[in-house]
N, C-alpha and C positions, 0 to 999 in steps of 0.2 A: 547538571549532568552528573551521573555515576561517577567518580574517579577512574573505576576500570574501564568505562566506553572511554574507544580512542576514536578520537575526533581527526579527520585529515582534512586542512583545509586548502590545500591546495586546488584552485581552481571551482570550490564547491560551491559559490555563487553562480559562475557561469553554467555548471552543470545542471543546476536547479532550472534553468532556462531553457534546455536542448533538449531536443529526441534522446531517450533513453536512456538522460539520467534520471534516476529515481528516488527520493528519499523518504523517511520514517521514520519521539524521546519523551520522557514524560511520566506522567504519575496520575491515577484518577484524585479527582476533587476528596479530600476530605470527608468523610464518613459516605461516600459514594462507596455501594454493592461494588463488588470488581466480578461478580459472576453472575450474569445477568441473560435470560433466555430470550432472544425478540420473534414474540409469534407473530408470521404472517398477517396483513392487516392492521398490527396494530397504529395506534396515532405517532406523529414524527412532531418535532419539534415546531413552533409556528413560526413565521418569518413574517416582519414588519414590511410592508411594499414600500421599494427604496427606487429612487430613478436611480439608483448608483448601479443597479444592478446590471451585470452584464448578459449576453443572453443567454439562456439556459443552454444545455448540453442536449442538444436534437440527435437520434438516433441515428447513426451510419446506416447509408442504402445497402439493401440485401445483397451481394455478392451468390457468386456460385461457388461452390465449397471444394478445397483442393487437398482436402485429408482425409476423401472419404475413402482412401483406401488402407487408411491405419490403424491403427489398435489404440483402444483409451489411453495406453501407456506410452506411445508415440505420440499421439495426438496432444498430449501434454504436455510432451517432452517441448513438441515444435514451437506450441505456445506461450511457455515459458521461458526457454531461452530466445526467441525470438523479440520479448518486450523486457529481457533483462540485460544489462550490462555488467560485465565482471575484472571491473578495477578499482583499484582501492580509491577510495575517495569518500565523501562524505560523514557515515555514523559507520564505525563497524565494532565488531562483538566478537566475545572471547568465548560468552557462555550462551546457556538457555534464560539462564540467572538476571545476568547483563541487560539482555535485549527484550524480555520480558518487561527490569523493571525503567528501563528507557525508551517505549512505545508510552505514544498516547493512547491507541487502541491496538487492542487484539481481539480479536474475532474469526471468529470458525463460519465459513460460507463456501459458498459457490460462486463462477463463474457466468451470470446468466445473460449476461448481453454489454455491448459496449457501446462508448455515447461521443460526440464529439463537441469538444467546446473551446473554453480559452481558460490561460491563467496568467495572473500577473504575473511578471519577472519580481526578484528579488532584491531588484537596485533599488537605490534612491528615486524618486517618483520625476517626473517630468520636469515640474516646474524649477527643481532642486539641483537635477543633473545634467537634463536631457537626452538620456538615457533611460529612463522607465520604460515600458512596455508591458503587451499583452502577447501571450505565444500560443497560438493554437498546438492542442495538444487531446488525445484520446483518451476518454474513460471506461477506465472497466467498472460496470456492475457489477456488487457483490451480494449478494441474498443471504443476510448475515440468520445463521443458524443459532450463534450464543454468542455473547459478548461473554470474552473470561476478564478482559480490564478497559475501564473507561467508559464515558458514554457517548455513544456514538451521534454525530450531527448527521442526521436525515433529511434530505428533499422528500425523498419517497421513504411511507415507513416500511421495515422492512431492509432497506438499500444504504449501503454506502459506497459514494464515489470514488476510484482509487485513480488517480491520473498516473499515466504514460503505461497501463496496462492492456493497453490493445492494439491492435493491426489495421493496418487500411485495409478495405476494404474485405473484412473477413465476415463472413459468413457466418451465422448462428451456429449450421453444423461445424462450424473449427473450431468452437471451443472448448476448452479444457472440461472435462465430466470429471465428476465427486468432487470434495470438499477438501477446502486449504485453510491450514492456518496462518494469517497472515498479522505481521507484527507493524503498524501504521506509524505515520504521524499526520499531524491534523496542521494543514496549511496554516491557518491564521493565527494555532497557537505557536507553531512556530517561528510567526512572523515576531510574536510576543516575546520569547525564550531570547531569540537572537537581537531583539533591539531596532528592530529595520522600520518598523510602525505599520498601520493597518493598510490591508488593503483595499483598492477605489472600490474594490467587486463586495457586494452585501453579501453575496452568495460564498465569498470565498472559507467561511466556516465549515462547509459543505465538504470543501473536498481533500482528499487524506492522498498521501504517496508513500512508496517504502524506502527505507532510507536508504539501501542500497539494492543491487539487484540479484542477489545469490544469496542473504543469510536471512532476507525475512518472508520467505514461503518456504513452508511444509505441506507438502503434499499426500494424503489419502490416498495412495493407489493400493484397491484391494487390503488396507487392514494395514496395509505395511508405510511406515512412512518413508517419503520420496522428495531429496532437497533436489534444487534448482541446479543441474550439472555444467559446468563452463567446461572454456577449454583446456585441452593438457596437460596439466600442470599446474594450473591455476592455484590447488590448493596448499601445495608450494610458496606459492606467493603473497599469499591472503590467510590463512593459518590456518586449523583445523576444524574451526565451528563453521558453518554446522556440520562441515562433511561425516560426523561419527556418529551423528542420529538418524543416517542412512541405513533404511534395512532393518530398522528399531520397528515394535509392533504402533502402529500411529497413536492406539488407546494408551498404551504408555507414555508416549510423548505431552497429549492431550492431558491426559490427566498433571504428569509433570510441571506443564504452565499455568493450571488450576492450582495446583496449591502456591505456586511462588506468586502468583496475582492476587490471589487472597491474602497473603500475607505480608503484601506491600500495601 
């Protein structure tokens, strides 16, 4: 890890485990593009058929939608603070620099639907503690528009899984409209980074979290970029990034991440 990312480990296992905590470090492979375009359709990675596997993330039933009377920029608002948490714990970031070059992906997508499945806990595994587990847990779809760092693991091409990014039972129409830039990590290489060993799940390559839940979405509303707002005070508490690239034109921002990925 970065020297400058500060790491707070307080409780950060157990939160890896619960409703809405969230997390997302890393660096692309060696002589891997870090700006990389993924056209719809294209082919995803193949996966070996493992009985280890757990069962796929099946689509949440259709709800009736309770934000049909907001505006994109509400409807966003609801969506995101509702699947983020905002205390310090886990990965957090000083800069754009920082957290940039401590994602395993960063990608620019959309919101387009969410999945339900499970993921291993973080503990020591059953036979070792008896404490291992699986925690059902929501995924958001992202419809990834560009990858600026890393290569992204796809079930579906096109798609990556971000867990604890969605709502029960919400509705297609709830979700957040236009494009986010969002700063990942990738479960199993995390598993790898911190020393914990693999997980039983085959699939768990598949799926990415954000390491916290206020500094790693930007949000595209209208041209202008739009961070993830907590409550009062909050920035206070937790420092200044990102709250100052609030209000910033988003192609500025966008581009900003493009050269510091490239250059890592």
């Amino acid at each position: 890890m970065e020297p400058g990312a500060r790491q707070v480990r307080i409780m950060w296992w157990h939160r890896l485990t619960v409703a809405g905590a969230l997390i997302v470090i890393g660096c692309a492979a060696p002589g891997a593009s870090l700006v990389q375009t993924v056209p719809p359709g294209s082919g995803s990675p193949s996966v070996a058929p493992t009985s280890a596997s757990t069962p796929a993330p099946t689509p949440s039933a259709e709800p009736t939608s309770i934000t049909g009377h907001m505006s994109p920029r509400e409807r966003s608002d609801w969506f995101w603070e509702g699947v983020s948490d905002f205390g310090r714990y886990g990965f957090t970031y000083d800069s754009l620099a920082e957290i940039t070059k401590d994602s395993h992906l960063v990608v620019l997508g959309r919101i387009v639907d969410t999945q339900r499945g499970q993921l291993e806990s973080f503990e020591a595994p059953p036979e070792e503690s008896g404490i291992g587990s699986t925690h059902n847990v929501i995924f958001g779809v992202v419809a990834v528009d560009e990858v600026l760092k890393g290569e992204p693991e796809m079930k579906v091409a096109g798609q990556v899984l971000v867990a604890r990014t969605g709502l029960p039972d919400l509705a297609a129409a709830d979700l957040p409209q236009g494009q986010v830039l969002l700063f990942l990590k990738n479960y199993a290489q995390l598993r790898e980074d911190e020393g914990v060993g693999p997980s039983s799940d085959a699939d768990d390559r598949f799926y990415y979290s954000r390491a916290n839940g206020y500094q790693c979405v930007l949000r595209d509303i209208n041209g202008t970029t739009r961070i993830v707002d907590g409550p009062r005070g909050w920035e206070e508490a937790l420092g200044p990034f990102p709250s100052q690239l609030d209000g910033r034109p988003f192609h500025e921002v966008l581009d900003r991440v493009r050269a510091l990925a490239a250059g890592m």
